[in-house]
Backbone bond lengths (Angstrom), bond angles and torsions (degrees), N, CA, C in turn:
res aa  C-N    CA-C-N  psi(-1)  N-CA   C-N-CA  omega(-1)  CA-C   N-CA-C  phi
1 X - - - 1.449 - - 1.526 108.30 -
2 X 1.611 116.80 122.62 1.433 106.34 169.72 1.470 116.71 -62.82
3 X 1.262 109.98 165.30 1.470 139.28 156.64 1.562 109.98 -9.10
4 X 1.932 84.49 -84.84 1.435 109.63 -149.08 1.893 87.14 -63.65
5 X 1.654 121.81 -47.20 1.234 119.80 -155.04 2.116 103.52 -56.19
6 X 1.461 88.18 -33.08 1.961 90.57 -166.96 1.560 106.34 -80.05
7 X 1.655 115.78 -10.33 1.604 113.42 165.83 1.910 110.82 -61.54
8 X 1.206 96.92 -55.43 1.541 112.87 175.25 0.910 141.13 -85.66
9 X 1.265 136.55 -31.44 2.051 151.41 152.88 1.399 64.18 94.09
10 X 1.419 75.47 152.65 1.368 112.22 153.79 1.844 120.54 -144.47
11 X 0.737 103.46 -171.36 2.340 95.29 167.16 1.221 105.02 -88.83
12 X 1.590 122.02 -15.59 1.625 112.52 -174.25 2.108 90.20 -62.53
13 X 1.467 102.96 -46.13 1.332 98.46 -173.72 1.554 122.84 -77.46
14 X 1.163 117.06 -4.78 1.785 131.40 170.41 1.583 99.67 -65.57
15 X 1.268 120.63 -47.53 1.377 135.17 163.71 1.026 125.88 7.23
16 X 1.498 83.94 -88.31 1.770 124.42 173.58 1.603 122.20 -87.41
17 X 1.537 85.89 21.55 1.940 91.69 165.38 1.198 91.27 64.57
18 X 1.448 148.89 93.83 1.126 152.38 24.95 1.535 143.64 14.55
19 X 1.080 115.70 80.13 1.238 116.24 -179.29 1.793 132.42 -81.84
20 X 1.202 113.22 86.59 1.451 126.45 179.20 1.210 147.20 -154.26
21 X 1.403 137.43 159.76 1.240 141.73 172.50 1.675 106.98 -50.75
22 X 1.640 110.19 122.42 1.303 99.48 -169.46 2.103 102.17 -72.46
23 X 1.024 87.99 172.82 2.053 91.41 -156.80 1.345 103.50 -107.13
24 X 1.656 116.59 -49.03 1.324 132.73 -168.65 1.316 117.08 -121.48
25 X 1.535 127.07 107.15 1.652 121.63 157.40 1.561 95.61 -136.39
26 X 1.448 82.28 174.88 1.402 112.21 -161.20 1.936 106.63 -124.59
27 X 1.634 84.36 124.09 1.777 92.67 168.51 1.331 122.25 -75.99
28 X 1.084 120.88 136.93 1.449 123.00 169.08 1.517 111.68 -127.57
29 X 1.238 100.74 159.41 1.718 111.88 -176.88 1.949 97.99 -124.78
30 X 1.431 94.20 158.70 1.547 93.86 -163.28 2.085 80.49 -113.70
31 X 1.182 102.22 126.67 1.325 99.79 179.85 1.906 109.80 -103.10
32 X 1.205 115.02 -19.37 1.290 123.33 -176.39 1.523 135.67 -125.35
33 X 0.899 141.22 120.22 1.597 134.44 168.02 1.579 123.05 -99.91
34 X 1.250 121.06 96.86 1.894 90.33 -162.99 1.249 99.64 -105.03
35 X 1.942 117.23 -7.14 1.296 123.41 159.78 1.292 120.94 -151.08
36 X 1.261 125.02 156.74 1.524 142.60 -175.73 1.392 110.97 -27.41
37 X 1.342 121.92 -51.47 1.543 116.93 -175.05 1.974 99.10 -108.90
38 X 1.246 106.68 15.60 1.808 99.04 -172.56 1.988 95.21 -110.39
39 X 1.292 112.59 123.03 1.542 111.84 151.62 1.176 124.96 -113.94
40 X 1.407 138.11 113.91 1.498 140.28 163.90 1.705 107.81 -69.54
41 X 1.587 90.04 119.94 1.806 90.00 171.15 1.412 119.06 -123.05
42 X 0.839 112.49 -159.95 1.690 126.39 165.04 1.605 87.55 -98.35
43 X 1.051 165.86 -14.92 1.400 158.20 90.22 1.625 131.46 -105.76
44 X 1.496 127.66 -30.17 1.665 129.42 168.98 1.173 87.71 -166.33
45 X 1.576 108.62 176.62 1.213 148.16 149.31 1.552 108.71 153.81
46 X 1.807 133.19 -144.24 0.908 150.42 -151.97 1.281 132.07 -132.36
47 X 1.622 104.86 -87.83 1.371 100.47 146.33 1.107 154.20 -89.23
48 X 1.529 148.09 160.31 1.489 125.03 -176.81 1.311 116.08 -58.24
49 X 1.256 140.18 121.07 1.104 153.11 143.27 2.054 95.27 116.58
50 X 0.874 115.38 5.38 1.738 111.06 151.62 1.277 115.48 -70.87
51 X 1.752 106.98 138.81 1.514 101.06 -166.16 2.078 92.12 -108.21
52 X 1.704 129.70 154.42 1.018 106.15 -178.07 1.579 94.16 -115.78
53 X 1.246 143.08 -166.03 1.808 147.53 177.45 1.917 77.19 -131.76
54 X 1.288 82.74 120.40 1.753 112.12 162.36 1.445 108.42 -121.68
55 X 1.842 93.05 126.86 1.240 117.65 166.04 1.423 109.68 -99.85
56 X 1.614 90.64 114.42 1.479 118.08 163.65 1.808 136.93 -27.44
57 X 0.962 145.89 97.07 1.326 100.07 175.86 1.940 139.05 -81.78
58 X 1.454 84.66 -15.81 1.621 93.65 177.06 1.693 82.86 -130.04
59 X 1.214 83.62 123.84 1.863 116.42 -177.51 1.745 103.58 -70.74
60 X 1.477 103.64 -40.34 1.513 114.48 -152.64 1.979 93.76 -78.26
61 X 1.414 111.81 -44.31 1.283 135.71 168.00 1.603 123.69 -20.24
62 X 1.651 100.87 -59.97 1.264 135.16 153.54 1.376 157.77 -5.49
63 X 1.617 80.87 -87.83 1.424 87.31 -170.25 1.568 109.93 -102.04
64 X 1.365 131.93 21.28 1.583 139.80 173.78 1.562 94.73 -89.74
65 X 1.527 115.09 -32.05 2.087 114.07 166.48 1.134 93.38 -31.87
66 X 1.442 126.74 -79.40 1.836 146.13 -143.18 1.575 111.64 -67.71
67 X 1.348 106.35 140.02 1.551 116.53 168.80 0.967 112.04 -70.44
68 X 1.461 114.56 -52.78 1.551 111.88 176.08 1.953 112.96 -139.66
69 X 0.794 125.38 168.04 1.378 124.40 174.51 1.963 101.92 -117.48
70 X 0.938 95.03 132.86 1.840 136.13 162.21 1.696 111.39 -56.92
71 X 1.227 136.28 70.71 1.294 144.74 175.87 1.878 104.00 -64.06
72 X 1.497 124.66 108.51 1.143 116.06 -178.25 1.486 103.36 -147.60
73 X 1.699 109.08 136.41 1.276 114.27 171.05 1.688 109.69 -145.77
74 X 1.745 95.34 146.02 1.258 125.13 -171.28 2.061 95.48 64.46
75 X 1.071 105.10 8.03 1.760 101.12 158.24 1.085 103.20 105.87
76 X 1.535 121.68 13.64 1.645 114.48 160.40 1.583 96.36 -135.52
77 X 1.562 87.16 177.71 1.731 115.69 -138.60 1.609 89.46 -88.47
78 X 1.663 123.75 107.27 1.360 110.27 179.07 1.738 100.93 -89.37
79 X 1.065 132.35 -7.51 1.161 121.84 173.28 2.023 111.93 163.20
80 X 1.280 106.37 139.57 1.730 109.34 -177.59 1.080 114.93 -75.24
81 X 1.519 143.53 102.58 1.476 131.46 168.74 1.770 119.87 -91.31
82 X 1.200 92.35 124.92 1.220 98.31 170.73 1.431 132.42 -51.17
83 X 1.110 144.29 139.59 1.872 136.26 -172.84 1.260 92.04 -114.09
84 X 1.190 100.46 113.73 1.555 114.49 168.23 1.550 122.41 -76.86
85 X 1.262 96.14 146.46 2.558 96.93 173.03 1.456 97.77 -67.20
86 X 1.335 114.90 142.89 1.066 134.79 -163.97 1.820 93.95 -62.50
87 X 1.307 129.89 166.29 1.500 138.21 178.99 1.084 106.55 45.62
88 X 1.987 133.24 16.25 1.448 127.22 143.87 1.315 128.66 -65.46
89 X 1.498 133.85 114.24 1.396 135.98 148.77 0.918 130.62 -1.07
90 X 1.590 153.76 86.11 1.220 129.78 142.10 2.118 122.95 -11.24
């Protein structure tokens, strides 16, 4: 199991019997309907402007998409971290 994947779970690791609180999903907003059973999002959902929490399946996959990631516990925002390009400096 890599590193980065056992910081974050993912379902690739639920898989293989992993037992945990999932770590990483992703909000999406549904920006379009152009038919009854079709939604265009920023990744899924339903209605226009309902947002859905997508679980990932490869965590590692992910999160290099994002500018920054949303650090939140018990359901508020403990702080925004930035995702750095890979071989950037702290």
């Amino acid at each position: 199991m890599q590193v980065d994947s056992y910081v974050t779970m993912d379902l690739h690791d639920r898989a293989f019997g992993v037992d945990f609180e999932q770590a990483v999903t992703v909000l999406a907003t549904v920006i379009s309907r152009p038919e009854r059973h079709l939604a265009v999002t920023d990744a899924a959902a339903l209605a226009v402007g309902d947002t859905r929490e997508l679980i990932p399946a490869h965590v590692c996959t992910t999160i290099p998409l994002y500018d920054h990631c949303v650090a939140l516990r018990g359901g508020r925002v403990e702080g925004i971290l930035p995702i750095l390009p890979r071989g950037t400096r702290h």
